[in-house]
matplotlib code that plots the C-alpha trace (Angstrom):
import matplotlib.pyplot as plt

x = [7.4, 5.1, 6.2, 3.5, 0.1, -1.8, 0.2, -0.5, -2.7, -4.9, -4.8, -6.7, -9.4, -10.1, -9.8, -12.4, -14.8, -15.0, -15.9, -18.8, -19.7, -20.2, -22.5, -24.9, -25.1, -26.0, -28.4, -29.4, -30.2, -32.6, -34.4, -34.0, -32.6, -28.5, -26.2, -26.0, -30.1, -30.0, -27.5, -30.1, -32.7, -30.7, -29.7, -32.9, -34.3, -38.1, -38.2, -36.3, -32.7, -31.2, -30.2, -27.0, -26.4, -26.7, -23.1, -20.8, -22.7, -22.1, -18.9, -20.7, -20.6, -23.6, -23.9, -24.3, -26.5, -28.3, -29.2, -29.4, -32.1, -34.2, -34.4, -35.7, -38.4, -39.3, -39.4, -42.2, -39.4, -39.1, -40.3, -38.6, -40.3, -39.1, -37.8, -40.4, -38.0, -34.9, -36.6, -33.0, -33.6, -35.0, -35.9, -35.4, -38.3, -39.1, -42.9, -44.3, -42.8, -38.9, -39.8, -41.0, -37.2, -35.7, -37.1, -35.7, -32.2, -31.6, -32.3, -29.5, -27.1, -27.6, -27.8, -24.5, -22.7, -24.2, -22.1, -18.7, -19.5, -20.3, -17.2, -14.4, -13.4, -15.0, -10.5, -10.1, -12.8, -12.3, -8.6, -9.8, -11.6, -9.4, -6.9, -9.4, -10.0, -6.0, -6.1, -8.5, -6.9, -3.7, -5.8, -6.8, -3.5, -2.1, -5.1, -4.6, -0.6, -1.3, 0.7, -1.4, -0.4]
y = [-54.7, -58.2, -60.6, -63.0, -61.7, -62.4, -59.8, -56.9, -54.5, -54.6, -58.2, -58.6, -56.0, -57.5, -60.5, -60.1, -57.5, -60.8, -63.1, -60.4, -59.7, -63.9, -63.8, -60.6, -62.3, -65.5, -64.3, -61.8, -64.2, -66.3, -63.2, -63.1, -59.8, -58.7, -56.8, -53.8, -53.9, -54.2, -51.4, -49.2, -50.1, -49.3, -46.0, -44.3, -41.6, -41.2, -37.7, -39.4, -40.1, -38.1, -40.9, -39.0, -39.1, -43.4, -44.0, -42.1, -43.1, -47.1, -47.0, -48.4, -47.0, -45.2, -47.8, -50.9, -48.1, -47.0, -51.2, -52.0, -49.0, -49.9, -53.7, -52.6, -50.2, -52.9, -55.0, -52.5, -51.7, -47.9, -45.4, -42.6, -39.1, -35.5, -32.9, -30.6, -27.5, -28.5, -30.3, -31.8, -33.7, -37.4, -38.4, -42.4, -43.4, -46.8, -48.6, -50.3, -53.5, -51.6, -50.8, -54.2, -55.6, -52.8, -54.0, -57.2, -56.1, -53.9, -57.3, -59.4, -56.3, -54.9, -58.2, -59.2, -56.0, -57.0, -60.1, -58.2, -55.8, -58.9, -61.1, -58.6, -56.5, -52.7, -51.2, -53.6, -52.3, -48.6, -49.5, -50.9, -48.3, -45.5, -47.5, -47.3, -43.8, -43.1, -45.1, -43.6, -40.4, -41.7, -42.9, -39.5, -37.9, -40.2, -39.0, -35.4, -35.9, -38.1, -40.8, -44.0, -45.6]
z = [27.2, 27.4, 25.1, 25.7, 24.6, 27.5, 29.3, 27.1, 27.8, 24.6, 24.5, 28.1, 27.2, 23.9, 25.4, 28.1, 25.8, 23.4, 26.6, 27.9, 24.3, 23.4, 26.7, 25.7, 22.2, 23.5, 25.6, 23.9, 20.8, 23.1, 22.6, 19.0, 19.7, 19.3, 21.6, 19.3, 19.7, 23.4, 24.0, 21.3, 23.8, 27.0, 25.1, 24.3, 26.8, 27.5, 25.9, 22.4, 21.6, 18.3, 16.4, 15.5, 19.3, 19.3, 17.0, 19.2, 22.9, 21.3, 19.0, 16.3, 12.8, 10.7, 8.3, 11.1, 13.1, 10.7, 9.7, 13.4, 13.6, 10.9, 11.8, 15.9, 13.7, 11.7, 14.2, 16.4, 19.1, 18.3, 16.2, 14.4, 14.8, 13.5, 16.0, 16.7, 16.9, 14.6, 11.6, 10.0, 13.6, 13.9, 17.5, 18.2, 20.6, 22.3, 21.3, 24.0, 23.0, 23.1, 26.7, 27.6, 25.6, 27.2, 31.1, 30.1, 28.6, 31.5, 34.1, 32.6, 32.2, 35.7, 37.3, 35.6, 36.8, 40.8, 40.2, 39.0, 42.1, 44.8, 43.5, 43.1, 46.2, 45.6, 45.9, 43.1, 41.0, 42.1, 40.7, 37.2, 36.8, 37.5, 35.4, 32.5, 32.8, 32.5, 29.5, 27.7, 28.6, 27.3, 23.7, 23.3, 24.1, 21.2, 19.0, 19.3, 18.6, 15.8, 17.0, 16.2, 13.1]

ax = plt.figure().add_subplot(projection="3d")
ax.plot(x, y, z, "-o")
ax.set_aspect("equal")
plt.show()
């Protein structure tokens, strides 16, 4: 086992989710906007997004959702409308102003991820990622047996 923090696991994905999470608040501030709004924005589909469906797809709890939510409607950058078919249903939708934030969220994010994909040789990245899908394998092997304190 690492002794040094900086060789455990945890420690360098923390570590580097803080880094990339600093740079979407940054620029996501020059926006007047926050990361947890720009991921809403990247997450709602044309046809409406449940709003139940937003938490789980983004980690983030109801109460900080459910906040975040009603600052982007108060804000004019979606609307809330009630499922047609299942009434207990509300539908998140992006206003025309959420698409045009959206458009611009998506730019930064995409265009960060073309400079991951250009700087870092595609077997290295084809690596991390397997790597991160055996992890979270692992997580939810440790989840089912009950084995996280």
């Amino acid at each position: 086992m690492a002794e040094k923090p900086e060789l455990l696991f945890d420690f360098v994905v923390r570590h580097s989710w803080h880094r990339i999470s600093r740079m979407y608040n940054q620029r996501a501030a020059e926006h007047d906007l926050t990361m947890s709004i720009g991921f809403i924005l990247m997450s709602v589909d044309k046809e409406g997004t449940p709003s139940t469906q937003l938490g789980p797809r983004m980690g983030m709890e109801p109460t900080s959702l459910s906040r975040t939510i009603k600052t982007m409607e108060e804000r004019g950058l979606i609307r809330r409308e009630e499922d047609l078919v299942d009434k207990r249903k509300v539908l998140i939708f992006l206003t025309p102003d959420g698409v045009e934030m959206r458009k611009m969220v998506r730019n930064f994010v995409v265009g960060f991820n073309e400079r991951i994909y250009a700087k870092i040789p595609k077997s290295k990245l084809q690596a991390f990622f397997e790597v991160a899908a055996q992890v979270d394998e692992l997580i939810e092997e440790e989840l089912k047996n009950n084995k996280i304190d």
